[in-house]
N, C-alpha and C positions, 0 to 999 in steps of 0.2 A: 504493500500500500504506500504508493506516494504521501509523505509527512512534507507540507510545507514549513519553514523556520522563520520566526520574526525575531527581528532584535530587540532584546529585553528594554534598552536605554529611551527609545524614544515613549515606549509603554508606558515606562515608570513615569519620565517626565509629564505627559501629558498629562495623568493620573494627577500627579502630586500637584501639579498648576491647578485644577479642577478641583481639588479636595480643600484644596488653600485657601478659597474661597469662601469655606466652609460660614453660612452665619452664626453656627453657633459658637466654633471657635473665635469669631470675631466678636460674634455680642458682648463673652464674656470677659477680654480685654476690653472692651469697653466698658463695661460695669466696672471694674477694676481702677481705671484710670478716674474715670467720672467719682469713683468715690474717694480715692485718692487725692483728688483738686480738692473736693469739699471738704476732706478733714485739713487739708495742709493745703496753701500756693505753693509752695517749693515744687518747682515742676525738674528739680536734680533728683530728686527722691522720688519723686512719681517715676521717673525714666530709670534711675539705678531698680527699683521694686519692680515697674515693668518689664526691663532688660530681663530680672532672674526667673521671675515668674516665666516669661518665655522658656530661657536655658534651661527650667524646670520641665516645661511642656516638650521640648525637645530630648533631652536626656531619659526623660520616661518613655515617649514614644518609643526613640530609636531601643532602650533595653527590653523595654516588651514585644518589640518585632523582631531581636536578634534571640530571644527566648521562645518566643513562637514557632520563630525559624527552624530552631533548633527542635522543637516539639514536632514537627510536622515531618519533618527530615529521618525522626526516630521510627514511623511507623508508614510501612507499606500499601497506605489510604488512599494514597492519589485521587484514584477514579474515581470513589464514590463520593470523597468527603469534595474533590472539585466540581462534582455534577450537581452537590446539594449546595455546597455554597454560589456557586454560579446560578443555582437554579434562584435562591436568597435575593443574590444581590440582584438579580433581574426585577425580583420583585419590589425590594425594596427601592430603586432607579423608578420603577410606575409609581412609587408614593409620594417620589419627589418631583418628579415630571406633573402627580396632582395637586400638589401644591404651589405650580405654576402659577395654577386658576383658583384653587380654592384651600388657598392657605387657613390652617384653623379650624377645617371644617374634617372632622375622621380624623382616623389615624395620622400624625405629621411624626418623623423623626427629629426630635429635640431632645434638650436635657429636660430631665423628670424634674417636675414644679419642686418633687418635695427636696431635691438637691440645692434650689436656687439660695434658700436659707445658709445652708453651708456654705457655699459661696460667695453669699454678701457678707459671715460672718467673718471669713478669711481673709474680704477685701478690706474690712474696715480695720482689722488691727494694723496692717500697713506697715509690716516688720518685714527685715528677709528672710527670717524664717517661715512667719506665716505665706510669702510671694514663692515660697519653695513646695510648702506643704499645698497651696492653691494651685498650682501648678500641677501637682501629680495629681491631687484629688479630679481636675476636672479632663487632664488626660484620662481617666478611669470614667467617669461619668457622662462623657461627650461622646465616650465609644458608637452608639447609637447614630450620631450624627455624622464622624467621622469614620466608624473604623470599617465601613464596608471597603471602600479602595483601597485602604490600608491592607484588609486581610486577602484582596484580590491579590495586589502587588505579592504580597507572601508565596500565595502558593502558586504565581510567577516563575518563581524563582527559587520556590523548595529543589526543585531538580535539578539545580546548578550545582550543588554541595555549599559548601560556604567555606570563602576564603577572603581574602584582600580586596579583590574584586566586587565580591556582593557585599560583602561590610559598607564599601565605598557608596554604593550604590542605595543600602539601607540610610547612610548620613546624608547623601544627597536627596532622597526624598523627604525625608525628614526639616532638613534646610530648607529647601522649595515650600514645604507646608508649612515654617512660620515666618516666610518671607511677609505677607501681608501681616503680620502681627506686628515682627521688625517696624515694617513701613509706619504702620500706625503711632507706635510711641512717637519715630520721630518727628510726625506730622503737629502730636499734640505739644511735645517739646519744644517746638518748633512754632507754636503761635494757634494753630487751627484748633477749633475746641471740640471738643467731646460730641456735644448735641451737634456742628454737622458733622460728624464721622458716623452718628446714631442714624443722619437723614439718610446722609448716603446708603448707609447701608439696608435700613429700611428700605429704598429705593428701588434699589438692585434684588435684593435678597429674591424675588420672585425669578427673576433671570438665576442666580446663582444656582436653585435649586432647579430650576430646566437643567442646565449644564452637568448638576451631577446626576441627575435621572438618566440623563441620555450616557455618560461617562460610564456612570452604575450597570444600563442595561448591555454597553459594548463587553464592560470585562465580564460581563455575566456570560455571554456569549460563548467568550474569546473561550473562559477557564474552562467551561464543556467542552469544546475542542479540545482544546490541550489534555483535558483528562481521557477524553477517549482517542487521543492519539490521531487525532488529524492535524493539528498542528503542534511546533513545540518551539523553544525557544531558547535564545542560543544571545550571548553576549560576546562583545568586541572586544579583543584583545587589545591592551593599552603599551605591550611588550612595544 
């Protein structure tokens, strides 16, 4: 049987440009900074607390997807566990693609209400350690919202082994997905306030959520392929 090979690199990119998006990763750097002005001006503090908080959301990602990695890599599942998740994120991609039009109304993937309390309460003590612990807690909580591409990309790339290479490739997704958080601090450090970062994003967020439905329903696709071996994928040597 003919297997065609795609290259893993521009996959992930696209993936993680589209995932970066994300509003709910976005809302909650904005809650954060928004409450941050209001207890303190010092917008050095707001940006040091935003910086870590980020590194926070970064550093857990990238060790929960190189533990994943590792978890999936352990057990000879491939097929079925890529046809059920592929089958998932297909579906979950239509929930976002309905939230195009009718946001609010049915199931929407968001952070759970009863989380938001923990989260305003980690924004407001405004420590760096609380901007560390706010950080893992809502990489763990946000899953729902973010972790479908995230676990696409994984088992991507389970069949590669793991080396230098896909390491590489786990921090550069990783990177790309808080590149817009990056942006925002300095936006607000930088003069632009909070409430229009809230407009924008309000804005947009119905577009955002097109783009990962449609994002959602490709790798949903792709990973049934790949698990039943019509396609498979193959990365660029950097040698």
């Amino acid at each position: 049987m003919f297997v065609a090979e795609l290259p893993a690199l521009p996959i992930l990119i696209t993936t993680a440009l589209v995932d970066s998006i994300n509003p709910c990763a976005i809302g909650v750097l904005i809650l954060l900074l928004s409450t941050l002005l209001a207890l303190s001006k010092e917008k050095k503090k707001m940006f040091i607390v935003g910086m870590i908080y980020i590194f926070a959301v970064y550093v857990t990602y990238l060790v929960a997807g190189i533990g994943l990695l590792f978890f999936l890599q352990q057990f000879n599942i491939a097929e079925p566990l890529g046809i059920a998740v592929g089958a998932l994120i297909m579906v979950l991609g239509l929930v976002e693609i309905k939230d195009f039009w009718w946001y609010g109304h049915g199931f929407s993937l968001t952070i759970p209400q009863s989380k938001i309390a923990t989260i305003k309460k980690y924004a407001k003590k405004a420590t760096i350690p609380s901007a560390i612990m706010l950080g893992m807690f809502v990489a763990a909580v946000e899953l729902p919202c973010t972790g479908g591409p995230y676990l696409a990309i994984l088992l991507v790339l389970q069949n590669l082994g793991f080396n230098s290479q896909i390491l590489a490739y786990l921090m550069l997704y990783n990177f790309i997905f808080i590149l817009p958080l990056l942006t925002i601090v300095l936006l607000v450090y930088y003069g632009v306030s909070t409430e229009k970062v809230k407009e924008w994003k309000a804005s947009k967020r119905k577009w955002m959520r097109l783009m990962m439905g449609i994002v959602m329903i490709v790798l949903g696709v792709l990973l049934i392929l790949f698990a039943k071996g019509i396609l498979s994928v193959g990365v660029t040597s950097v040698s």
